[in-house]
C-alpha positions as CSV (number, residue, x, y, z in Angstrom):
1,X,-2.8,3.9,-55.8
2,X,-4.0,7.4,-55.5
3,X,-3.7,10.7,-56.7
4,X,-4.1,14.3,-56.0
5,X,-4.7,17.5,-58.3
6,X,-5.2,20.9,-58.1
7,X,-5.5,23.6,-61.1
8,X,-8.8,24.7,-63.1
9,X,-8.8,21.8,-65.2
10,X,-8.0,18.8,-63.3
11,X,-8.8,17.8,-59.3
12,X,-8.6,19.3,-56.1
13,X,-8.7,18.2,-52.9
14,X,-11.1,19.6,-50.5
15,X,-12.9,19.3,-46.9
16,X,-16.0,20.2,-45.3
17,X,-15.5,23.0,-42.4
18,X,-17.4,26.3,-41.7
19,X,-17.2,29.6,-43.5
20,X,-15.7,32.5,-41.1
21,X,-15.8,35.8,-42.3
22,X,-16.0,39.4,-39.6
23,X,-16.4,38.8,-35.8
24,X,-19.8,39.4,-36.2
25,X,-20.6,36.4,-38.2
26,X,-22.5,33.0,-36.9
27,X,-20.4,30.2,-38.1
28,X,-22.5,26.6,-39.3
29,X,-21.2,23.9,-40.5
30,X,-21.4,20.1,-40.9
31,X,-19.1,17.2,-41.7
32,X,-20.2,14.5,-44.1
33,X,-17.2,11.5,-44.2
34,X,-18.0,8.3,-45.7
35,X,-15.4,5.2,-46.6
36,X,-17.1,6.3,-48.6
37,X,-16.2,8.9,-45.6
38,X,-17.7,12.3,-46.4
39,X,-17.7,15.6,-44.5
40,X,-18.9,18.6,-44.6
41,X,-18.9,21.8,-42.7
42,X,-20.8,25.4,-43.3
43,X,-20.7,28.7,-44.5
44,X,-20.0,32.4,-43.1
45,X,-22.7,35.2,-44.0
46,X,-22.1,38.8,-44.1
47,X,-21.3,40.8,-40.7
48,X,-23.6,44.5,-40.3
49,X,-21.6,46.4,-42.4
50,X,-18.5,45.9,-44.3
51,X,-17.4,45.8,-48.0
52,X,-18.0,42.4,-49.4
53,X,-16.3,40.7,-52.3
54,X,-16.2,39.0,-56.0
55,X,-18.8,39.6,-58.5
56,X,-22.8,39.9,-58.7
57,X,-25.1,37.4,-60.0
58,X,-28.4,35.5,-58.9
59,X,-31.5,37.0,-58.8
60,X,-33.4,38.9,-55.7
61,X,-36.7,40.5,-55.9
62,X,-35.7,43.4,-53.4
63,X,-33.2,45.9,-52.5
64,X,-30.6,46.4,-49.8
65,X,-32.3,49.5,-48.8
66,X,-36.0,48.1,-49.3
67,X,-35.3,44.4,-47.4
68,X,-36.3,46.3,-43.6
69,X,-39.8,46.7,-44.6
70,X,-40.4,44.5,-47.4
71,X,-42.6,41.1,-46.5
72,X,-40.2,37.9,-45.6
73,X,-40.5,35.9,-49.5
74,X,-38.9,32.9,-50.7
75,X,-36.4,33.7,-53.3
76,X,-38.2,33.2,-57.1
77,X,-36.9,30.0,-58.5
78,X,-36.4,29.9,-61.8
79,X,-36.6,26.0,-61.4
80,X,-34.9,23.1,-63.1
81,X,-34.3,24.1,-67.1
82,X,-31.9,26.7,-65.6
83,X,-29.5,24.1,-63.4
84,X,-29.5,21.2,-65.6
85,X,-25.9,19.4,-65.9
86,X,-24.4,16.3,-67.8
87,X,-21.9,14.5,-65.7
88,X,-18.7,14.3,-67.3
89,X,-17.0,11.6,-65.2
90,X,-14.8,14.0,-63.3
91,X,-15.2,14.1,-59.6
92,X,-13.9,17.5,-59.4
93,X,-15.5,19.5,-62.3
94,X,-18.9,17.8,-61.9
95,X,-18.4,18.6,-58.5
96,X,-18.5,22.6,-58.8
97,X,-21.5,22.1,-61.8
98,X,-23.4,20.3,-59.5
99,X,-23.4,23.4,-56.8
100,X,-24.0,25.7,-59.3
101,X,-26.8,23.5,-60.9
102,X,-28.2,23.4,-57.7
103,X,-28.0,26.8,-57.1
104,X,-29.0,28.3,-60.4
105,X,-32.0,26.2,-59.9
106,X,-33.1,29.1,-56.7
107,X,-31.8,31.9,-58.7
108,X,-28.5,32.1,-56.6
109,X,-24.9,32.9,-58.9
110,X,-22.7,30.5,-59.9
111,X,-19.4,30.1,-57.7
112,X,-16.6,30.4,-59.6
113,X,-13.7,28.3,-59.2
114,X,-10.4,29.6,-57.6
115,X,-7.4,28.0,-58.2
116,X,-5.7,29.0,-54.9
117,X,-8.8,27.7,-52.5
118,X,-9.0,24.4,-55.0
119,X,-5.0,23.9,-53.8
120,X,-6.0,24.2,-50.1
121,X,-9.2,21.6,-50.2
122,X,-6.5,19.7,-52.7
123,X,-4.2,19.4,-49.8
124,X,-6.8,18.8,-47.3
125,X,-8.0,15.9,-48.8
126,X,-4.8,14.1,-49.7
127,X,-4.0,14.6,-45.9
128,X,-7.6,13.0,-45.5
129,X,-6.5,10.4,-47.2
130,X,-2.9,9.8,-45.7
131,X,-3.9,10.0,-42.0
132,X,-7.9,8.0,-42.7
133,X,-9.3,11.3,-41.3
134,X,-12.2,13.0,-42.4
135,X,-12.5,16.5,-40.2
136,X,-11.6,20.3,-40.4
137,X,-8.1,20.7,-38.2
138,X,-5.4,19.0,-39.1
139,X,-2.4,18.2,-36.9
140,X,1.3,19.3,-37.2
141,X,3.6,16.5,-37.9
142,X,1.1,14.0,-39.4
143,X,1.7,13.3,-43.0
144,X,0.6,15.8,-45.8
145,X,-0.1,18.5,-42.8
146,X,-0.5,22.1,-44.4
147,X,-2.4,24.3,-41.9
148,X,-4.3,23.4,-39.1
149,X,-7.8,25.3,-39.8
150,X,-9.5,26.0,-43.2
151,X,-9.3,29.6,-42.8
152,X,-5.0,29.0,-42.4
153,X,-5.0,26.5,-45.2
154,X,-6.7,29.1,-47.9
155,X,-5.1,31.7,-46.5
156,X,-2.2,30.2,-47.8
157,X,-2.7,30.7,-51.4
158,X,-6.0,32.9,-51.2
159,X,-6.1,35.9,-49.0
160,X,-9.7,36.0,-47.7
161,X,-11.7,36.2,-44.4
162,X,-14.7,34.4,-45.9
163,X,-13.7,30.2,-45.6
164,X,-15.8,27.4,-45.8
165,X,-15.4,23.9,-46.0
166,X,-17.2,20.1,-47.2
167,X,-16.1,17.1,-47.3
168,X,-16.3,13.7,-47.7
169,X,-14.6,10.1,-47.6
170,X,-15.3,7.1,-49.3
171,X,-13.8,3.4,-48.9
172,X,-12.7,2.8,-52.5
173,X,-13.3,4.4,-55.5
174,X,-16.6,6.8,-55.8
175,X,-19.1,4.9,-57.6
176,X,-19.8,8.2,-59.8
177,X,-18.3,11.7,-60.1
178,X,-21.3,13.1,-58.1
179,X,-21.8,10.6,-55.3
180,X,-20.3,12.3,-52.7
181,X,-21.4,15.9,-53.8
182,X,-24.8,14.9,-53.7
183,X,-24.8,12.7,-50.8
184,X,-23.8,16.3,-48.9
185,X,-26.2,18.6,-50.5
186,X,-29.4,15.8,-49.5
187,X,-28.0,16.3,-46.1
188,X,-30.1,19.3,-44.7
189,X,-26.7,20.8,-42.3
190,X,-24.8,20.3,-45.1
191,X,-27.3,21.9,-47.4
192,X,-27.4,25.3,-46.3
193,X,-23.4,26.2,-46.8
194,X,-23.8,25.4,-51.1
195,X,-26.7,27.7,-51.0
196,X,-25.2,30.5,-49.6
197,X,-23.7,33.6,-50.7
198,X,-20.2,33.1,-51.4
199,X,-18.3,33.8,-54.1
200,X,-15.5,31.3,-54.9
201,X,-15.0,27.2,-54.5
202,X,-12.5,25.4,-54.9
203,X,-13.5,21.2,-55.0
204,X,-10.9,18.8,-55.0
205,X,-10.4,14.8,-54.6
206,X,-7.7,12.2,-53.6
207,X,-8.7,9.0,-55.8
208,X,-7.8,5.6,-54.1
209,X,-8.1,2.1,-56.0
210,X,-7.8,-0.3,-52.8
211,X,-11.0,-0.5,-50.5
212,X,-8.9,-0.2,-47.8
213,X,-8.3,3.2,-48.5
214,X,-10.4,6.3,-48.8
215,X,-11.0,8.5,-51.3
216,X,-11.8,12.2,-50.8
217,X,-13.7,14.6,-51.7
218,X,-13.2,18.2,-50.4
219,X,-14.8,21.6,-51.3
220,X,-13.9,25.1,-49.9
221,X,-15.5,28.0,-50.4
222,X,-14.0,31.6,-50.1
223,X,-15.5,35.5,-50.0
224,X,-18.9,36.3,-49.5
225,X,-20.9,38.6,-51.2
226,X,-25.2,39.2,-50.5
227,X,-27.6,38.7,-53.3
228,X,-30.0,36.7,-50.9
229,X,-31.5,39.6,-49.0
230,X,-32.3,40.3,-45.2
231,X,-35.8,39.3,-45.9
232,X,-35.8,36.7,-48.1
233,X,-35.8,32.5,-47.9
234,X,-34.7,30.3,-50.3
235,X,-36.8,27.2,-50.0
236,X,-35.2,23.6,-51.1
237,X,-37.2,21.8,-52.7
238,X,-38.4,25.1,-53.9
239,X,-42.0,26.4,-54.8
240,X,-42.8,23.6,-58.4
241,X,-39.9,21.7,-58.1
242,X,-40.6,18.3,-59.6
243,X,-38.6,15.1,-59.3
244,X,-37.9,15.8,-55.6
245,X,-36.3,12.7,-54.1
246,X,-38.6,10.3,-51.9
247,X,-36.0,9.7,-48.9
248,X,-32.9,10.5,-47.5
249,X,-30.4,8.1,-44.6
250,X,-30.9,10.4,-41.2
251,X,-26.8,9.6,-40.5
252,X,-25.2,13.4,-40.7
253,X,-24.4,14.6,-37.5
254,X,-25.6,16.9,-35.8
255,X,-28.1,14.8,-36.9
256,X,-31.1,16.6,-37.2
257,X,-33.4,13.2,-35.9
258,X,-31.4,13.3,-32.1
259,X,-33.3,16.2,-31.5
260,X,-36.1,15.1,-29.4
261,X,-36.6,11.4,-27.6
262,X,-39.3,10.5,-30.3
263,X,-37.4,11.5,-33.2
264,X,-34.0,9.4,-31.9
265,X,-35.3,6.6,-32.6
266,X,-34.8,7.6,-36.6
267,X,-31.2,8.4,-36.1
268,X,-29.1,6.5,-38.7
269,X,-32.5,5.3,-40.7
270,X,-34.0,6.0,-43.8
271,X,-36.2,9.1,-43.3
272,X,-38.5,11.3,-45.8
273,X,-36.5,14.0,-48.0
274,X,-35.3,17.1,-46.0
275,X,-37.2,20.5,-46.5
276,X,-35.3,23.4,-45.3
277,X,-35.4,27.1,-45.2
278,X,-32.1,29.1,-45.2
279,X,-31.3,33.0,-45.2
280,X,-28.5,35.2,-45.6
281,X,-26.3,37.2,-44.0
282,X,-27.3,36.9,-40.0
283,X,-30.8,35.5,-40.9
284,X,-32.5,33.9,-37.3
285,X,-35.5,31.7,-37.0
286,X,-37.8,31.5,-33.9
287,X,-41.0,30.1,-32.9
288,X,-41.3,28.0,-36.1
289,X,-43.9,25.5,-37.2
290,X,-43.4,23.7,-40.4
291,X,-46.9,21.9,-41.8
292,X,-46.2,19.3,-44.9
293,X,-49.4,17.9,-46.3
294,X,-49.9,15.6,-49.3
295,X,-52.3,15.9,-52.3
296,X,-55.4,14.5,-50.0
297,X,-54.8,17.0,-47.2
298,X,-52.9,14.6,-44.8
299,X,-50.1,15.8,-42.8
300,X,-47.1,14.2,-42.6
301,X,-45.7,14.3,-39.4
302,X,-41.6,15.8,-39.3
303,X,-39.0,16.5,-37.3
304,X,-38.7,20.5,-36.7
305,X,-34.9,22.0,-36.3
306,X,-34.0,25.5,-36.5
307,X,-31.5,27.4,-35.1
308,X,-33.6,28.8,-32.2
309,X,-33.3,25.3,-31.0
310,X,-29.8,24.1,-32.6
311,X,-27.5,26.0,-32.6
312,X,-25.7,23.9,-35.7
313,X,-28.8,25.7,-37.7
314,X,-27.5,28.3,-38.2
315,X,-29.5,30.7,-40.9
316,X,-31.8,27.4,-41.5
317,X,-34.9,26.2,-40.6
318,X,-35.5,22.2,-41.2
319,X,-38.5,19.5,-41.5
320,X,-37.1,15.8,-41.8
321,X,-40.3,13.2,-42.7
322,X,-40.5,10.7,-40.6
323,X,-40.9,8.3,-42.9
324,X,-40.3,8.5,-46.9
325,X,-42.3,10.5,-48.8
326,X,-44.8,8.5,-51.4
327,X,-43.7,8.7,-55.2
328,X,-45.0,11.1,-57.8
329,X,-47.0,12.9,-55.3
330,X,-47.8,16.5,-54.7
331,X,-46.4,18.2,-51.5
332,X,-47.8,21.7,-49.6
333,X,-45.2,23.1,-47.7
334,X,-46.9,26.1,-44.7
335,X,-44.3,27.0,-42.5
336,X,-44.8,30.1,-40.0
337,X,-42.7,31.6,-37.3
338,X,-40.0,34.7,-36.7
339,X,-37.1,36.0,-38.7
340,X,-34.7,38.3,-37.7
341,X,-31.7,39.7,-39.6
342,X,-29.4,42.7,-40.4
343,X,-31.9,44.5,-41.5
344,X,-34.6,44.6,-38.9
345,X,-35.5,42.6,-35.7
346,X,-37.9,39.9,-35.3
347,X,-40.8,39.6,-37.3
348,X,-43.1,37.5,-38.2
349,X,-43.8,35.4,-41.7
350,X,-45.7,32.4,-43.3
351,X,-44.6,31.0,-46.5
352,X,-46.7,28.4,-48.4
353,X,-44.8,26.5,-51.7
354,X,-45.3,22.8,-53.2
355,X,-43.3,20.4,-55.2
356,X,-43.8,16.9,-56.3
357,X,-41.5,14.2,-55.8
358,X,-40.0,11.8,-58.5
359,X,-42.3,8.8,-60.2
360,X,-39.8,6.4,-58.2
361,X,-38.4,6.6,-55.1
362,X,-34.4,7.1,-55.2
363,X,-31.6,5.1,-52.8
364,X,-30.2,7.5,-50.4
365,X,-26.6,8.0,-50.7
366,X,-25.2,5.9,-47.4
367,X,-28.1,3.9,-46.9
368,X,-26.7,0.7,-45.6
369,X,-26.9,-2.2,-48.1
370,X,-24.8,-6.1,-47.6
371,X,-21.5,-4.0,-47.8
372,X,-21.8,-0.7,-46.6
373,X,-21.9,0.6,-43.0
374,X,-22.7,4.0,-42.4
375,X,-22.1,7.0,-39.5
376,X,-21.6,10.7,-39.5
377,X,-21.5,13.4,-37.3
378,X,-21.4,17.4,-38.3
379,X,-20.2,20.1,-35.9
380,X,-20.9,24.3,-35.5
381,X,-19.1,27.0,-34.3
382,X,-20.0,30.6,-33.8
383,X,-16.2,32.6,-34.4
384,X,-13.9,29.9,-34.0
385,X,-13.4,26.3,-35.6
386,X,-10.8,24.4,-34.1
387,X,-13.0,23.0,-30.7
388,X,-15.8,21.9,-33.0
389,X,-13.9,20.9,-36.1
390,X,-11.6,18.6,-33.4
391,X,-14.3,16.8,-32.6
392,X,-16.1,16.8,-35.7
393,X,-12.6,15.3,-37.3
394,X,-13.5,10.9,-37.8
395,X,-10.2,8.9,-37.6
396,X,-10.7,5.1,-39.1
397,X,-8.1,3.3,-37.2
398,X,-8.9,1.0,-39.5
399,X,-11.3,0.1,-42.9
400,X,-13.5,-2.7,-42.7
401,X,-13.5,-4.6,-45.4
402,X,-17.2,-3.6,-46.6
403,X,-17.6,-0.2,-48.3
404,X,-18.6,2.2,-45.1
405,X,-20.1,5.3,-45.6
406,X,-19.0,8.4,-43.1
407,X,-21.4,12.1,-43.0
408,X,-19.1,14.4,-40.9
């Protein structure tokens, strides 16, 4: 059994692929496919120039015109009594208030939902389903094929030149409406694309009952419009969050623990919680040093990814804990280095914030247990997506009896 929806108050099917708006723009995005498959890919920014679209919202402490010679900041967050959510039990609209919890938590606008993009990721994920594929590009002739790319599948029911794209797989039914939605945003490549400027999502699912089949969860994301400006960071976990989770499973790919020999060996393991940085628009890092100390002054020693050194990190900058963080426990974040952007060229910045994690330390979404196996893999692109989302795209020639768990 499964099933397929797509209008405002019912499910929609989406996938994870990058956003792609002007030739100017640098692409990211990640796939996060679990059986549980689960993918995810990431979002456009704004090109040097150009009229954006959809409405304002979110907060910024400074203006277009004041961002070139304003000091690099995080982004004030007005912290967790402004993103709180109650689960409703629906995959798709807990979904989209899960984003938008996330992101009012760092003063960013809520997306709202489009009906057109919500049909495309609806599509996308019932040809997920049909074919056992979690990826961006579908192919012609297969069953349930729309479009091949994101970009062509929106385009088919929302004229834009903004497209991103998430998603995720999952043997069986989800074991809660925001399992695979949170599973992505833990997942630092993933991350990034939910809190970036874009104006429109669409989520949508394909439900299956047998464990032999996959349900899917797919979110697109259309039009982009700046309220994060040139010079500004947002920080997750942000400056006083609380309740910050302990760990996360190092399995999305690029995986952000392949990046040296040392860190390899934490590839596909359970790691400390992600700390990232993220800009807008064409936001670069360079020469970057993140610092993470606990209450008694120690540093905890993390593996360092931006996109001066991947080039799947794009607008981000990333510290992955070796190992998990301790509970209830106060964190200093001191991260230093060069950012460049629209608005001037490179310069330099440090940035000091804290949060504490949670009194007990959480399960990572697709951390291997006696009946779940777990792999993903995430791609990039800089203007195009069809080389990277081919590759990025996880067929299961065939479900194992155990739940398996897919970041794409």
């Amino acid at each position: 059994m499964k099933h397929a929806t797509s209008h405002a108050q019912s499910r929609a099917i989406c996938s994870p692929s990058r956003h792609r708006t002007r030739p100017s723009l640098r692409l990211a995005g990640c796939a996060f496919a679990a059986a549980s498959l689960l993918a995810a890919c990431g979002g456009g920014g704004g090109g040097s120039g150009g009229s954006t679209t959809g409405s304002g919202g979110g907060t910024s402490s400074s203006s277009p015109t004041s961002a070139a010679t304003a000091p690099i900041a995080l982004v004030a967050a007005p912290g967790a009594s402004t993103g709180a959510f109650t689960a409703t039990g629906d995959v798709v609209n807990d979904t989209l208030s899960f984003i938008n919890a996330q992101r009012a938590q760092v003063g960013l606008a809520s997306l709202a939902f489009q009906s057109g993009v919500a049909h495309a990721a609806a599509n996308h994920a019932l040809w997920e389903q049909d074919n056992n594929v979690i990826g961006h590009v579908e192919t012609a002739g297969q069953a349930g094929y729309t479009a091949a790319t994101p970009t062509d599948r929106v385009n088919l029911y929302y004229a834009t030149t903004s497209v991103g794209e998430v998603t995720a797989g999952f043997g069986g039914s989800f074991t809660s409406s925001t399992e695979a939605i949170s599973g992505l945003f833990d997942a630092p490549f993933h991350r990034a694309i939910m809190l970036f400027d874009s104006v429109y999502a669409g989520p949508g699912d394909a439900v299956a009952s047998s464990a032999s089949q996959l349900s899917t969860l797919t979110v697109d994301f259309a039009d982009y419009k700046q309220v994060v400006q040139d010079n500004e960071l947002i920080a997750w976990p942000y400056n006083g969050m609380t309740n910050v989770n302990t760990s996360w499973y190092a399995s999305e790919s690029p995986n952000p623990m392949a990046q040296t020999t040392q860190s390899q060996a934490y590839e596909n393991t359970i790691v400390g919680y992600p700390v990232t940085l993220s800009g807008s628009n064409n936001a670069a890092f360079s020469n970057v040093s993140f610092i993470i100390r606990n209450a008694a002054g120690a540093t905890i020693p993390c593996q360092e990814v931006d996109n001066s050194n991947n080039s799947d990190a794009t607008r981000e900058a990333m510290c992955v804990p070796f190992e998990p963080l301790a509970t209830n426990t106060v964190y200093t974040v001191s991260v230093t280095g060069s950012l460049s952007n629209n608005a001037f060229a490179a310069r330099p910045f440090s940035l000091t914030w804290s949060f504490t994690t949670a009194a007990t330390a959480n399960t990572p979404v697709g951390a291997p247990t006696s009946s779940t196996t777990t792999s993903t893999s995430t791609t990039s692109t800089t203007t195009t997506n069809s080389q990277s989302e081919a590759k990025a795209a996880r067929q299961l020639q065939q479900l194992p009896a155990t739940r398996t768990v897919l970041f794409n």
